[in-house]
C-alpha positions in Angstrom: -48.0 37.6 15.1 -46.2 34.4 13.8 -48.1 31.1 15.1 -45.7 29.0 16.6 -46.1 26.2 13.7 -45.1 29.2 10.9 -42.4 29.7 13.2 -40.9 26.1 13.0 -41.4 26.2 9.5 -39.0 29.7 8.9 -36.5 27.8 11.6 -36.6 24.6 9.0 -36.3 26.8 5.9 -33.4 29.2 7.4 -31.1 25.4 8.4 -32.2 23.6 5.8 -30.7 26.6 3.4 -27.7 26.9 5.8 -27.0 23.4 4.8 -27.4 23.8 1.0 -24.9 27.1 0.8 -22.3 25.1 2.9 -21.6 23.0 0.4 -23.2 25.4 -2.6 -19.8 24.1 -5.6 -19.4 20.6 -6.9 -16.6 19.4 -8.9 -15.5 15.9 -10.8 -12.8 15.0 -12.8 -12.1 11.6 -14.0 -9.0 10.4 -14.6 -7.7 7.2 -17.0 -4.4 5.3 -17.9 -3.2 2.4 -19.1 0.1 0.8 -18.1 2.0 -2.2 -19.2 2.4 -4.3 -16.2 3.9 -8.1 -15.7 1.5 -10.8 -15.3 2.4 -11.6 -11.8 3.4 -8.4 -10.6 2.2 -6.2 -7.3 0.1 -3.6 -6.8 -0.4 -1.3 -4.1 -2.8 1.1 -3.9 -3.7 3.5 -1.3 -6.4 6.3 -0.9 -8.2 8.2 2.0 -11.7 9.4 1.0 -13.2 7.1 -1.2 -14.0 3.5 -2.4 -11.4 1.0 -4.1 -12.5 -1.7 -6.9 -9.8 -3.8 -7.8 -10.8 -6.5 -10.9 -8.2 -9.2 -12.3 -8.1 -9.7 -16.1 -6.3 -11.6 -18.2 -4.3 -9.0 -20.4 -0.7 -7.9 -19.2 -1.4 -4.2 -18.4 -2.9 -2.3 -15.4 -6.1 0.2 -16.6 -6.8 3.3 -13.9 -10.3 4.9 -13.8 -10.6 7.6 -11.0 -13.3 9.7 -10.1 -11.7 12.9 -8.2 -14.8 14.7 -6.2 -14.9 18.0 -4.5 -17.4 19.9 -2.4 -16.5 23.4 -1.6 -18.4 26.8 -0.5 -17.2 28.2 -4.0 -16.4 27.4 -7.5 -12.7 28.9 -6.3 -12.5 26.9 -4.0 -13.8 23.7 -5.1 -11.4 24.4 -8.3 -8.0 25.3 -6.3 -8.8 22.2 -4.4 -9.2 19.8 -7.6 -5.7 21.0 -8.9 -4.0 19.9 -5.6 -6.2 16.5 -5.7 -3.8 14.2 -7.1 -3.5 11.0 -8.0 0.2 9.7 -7.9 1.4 6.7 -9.6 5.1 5.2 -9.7 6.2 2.0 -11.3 9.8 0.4 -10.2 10.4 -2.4 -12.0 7.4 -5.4 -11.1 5.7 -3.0 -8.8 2.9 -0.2 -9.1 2.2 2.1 -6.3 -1.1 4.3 -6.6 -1.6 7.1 -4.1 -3.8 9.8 -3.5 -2.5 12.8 -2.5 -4.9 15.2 -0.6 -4.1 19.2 0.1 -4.0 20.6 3.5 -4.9 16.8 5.0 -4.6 17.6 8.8 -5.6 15.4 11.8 -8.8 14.1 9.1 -9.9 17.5 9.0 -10.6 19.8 6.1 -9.9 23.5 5.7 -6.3 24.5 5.7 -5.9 28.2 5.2 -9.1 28.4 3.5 -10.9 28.0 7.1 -14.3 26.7 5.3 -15.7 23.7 4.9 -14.0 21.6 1.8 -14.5 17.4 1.6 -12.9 15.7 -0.9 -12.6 12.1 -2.4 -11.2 9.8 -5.1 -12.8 6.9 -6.1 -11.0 4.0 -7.8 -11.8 1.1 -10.5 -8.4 -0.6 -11.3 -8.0 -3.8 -13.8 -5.0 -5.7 -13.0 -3.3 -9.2 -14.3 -5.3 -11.9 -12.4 -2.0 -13.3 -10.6 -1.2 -9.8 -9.7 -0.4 -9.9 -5.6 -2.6 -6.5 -4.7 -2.0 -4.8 -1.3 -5.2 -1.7 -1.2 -5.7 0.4 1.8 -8.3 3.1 2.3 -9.6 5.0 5.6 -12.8 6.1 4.5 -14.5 3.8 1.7 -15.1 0.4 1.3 -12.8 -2.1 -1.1 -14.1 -4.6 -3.6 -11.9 -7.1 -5.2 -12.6 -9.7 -7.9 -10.9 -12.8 -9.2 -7.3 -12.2 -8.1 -4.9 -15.1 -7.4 -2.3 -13.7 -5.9 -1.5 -12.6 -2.2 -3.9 -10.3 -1.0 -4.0 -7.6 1.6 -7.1 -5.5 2.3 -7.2 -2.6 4.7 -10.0 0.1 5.8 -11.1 1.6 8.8 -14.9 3.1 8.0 -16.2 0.7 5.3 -16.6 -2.6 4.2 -14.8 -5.0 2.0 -16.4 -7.5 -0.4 -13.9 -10.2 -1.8 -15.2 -12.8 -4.3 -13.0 -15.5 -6.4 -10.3 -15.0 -4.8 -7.6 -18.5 -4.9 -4.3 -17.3 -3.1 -3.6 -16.1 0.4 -6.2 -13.2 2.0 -5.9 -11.2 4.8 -9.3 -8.5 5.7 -9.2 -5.9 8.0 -11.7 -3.1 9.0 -13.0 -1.4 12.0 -16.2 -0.1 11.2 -18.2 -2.4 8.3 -18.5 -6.0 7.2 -16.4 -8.5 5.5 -17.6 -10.8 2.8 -14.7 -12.8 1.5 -15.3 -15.7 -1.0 -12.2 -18.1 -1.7 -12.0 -20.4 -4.1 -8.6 -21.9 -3.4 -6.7 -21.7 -0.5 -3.0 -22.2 -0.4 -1.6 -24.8 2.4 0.3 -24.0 5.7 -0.6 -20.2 5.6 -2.8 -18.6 8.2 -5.0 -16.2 7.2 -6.9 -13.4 9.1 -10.8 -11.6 8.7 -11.2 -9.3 11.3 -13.7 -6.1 12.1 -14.6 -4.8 15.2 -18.1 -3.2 14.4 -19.9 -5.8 12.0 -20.3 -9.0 10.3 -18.1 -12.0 8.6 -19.1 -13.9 5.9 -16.4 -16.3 4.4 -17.3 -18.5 1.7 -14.9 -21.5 1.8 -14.4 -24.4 -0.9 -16.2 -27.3 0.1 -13.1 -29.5 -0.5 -11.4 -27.8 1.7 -8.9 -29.1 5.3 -8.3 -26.6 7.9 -8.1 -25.3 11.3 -10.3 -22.2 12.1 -10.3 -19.9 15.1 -13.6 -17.9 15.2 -14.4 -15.1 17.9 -16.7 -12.9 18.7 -17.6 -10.1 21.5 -21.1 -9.1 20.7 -23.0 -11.7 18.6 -23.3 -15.3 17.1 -20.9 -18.1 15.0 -22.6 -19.8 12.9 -20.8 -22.4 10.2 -22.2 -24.8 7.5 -19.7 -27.3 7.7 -19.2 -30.2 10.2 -16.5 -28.5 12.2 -15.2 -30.4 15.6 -15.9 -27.6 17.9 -12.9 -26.8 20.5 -13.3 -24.9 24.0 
């Protein structure tokens, strides 16, 4: 007769195995190009699964290094879903539009008429022209963007976003994660907006700089370093 402590072991061993076959094939392929962009162009990019790095340099091109990830039951499976993994990328005239395309995407659930469980992902690490205007939007990953002087929009829903040397106009949104947005420069007589719902802010502000700021929060503290006249 089993005791019961060799019995919770077996149980363990049995879910723990479970766990390991559902997800028993893993696949990567990376992907690069180089593209001759203007030096004051815009760039949009926009994923689902999967982080976004977005650099500015100071050469007149955009460079694209993706990291295309698939878990699947099989080796099939995991490779029938890497060919319909794609990364899409059109250029009309000073503009660059990078998608990711995902197969049998469905209410954020995986499976299509495979009925098993597949996950998938694309991760991004983008060089652009540092007065580039950049627009990136992701639903699952978090975004980081460096030294960029142009207009920027940042977008996410489950992940954070970490801006630093940024000098033109920001806007930061997310829902569940933190923001932590450093500016170096900001333009005059244009509002700009950090928001999340579920964690921190953290703007870093020139020390120079004139302004008018509206801070709320639900659940937690404001706390600033400069001597702001506090309204209300």
């Amino acid at each position: 007769m089993f005791s019961l402590r060799k019995i919770l072991s077996l149980s363990v061993f049995i879910i723990s195995s479970l766990i390991c076959l559902s997800h028993a094939s893993t696949q990567i392929e990376n992907f690069k190009q180089t593209i001759k962009f203007t030096l004051n162009g815009n760039l949009k990019v926009e994923n689902k699964n999967g982080k976004i790095s977005i650099e500015g340099w100071d050469k007149s091109e955009v460079y694209i290094e993706a990291e295309k990830r698939v878990n699947a039951e099989s080796d099939e499976d995991a490779a029938e879903i890497m060919k319909q993994l794609k990364i899409e990328i059109e250029k009309n005239g000073d503009e660059i539009s990078i998608y990711t395309q995902y197969p049998f995407w469905n209410d954020g659930f995986w499976g299509g008429i495979f009925g098993k469980e597949i996950s998938a992902g694309v991760n991004y690490k983008i060089f652009v022209p540092k007065n580039c205007n950049v627009n990136a939007k992701s639903t699952n990953g978090a975004l980081y963007i460096f030294e960029i002087n142009g207009e920027t929009e940042l977008s996410t829903t489950n992940g954070k976003i970490n801006a630093k040397s940024l000098k033109g106009y920001v806007n930061a949104r997310t829902t569940n994660g933190s923001l932590k947005i450093e500016l170096e420069q900001v333009n005059k007589n244009k509002e700009m907006e950090f928001i999340t719902t579920n964690g921190s802010v953290t703007l870093y502000l020139p020390e120079s700089i004139n302004c008018n700021i509206l801070a709320k929060t639900t659940n937690g503290s404001i706390r600033t370093d400069f001597p702001l006249e506090v309204e209300g």
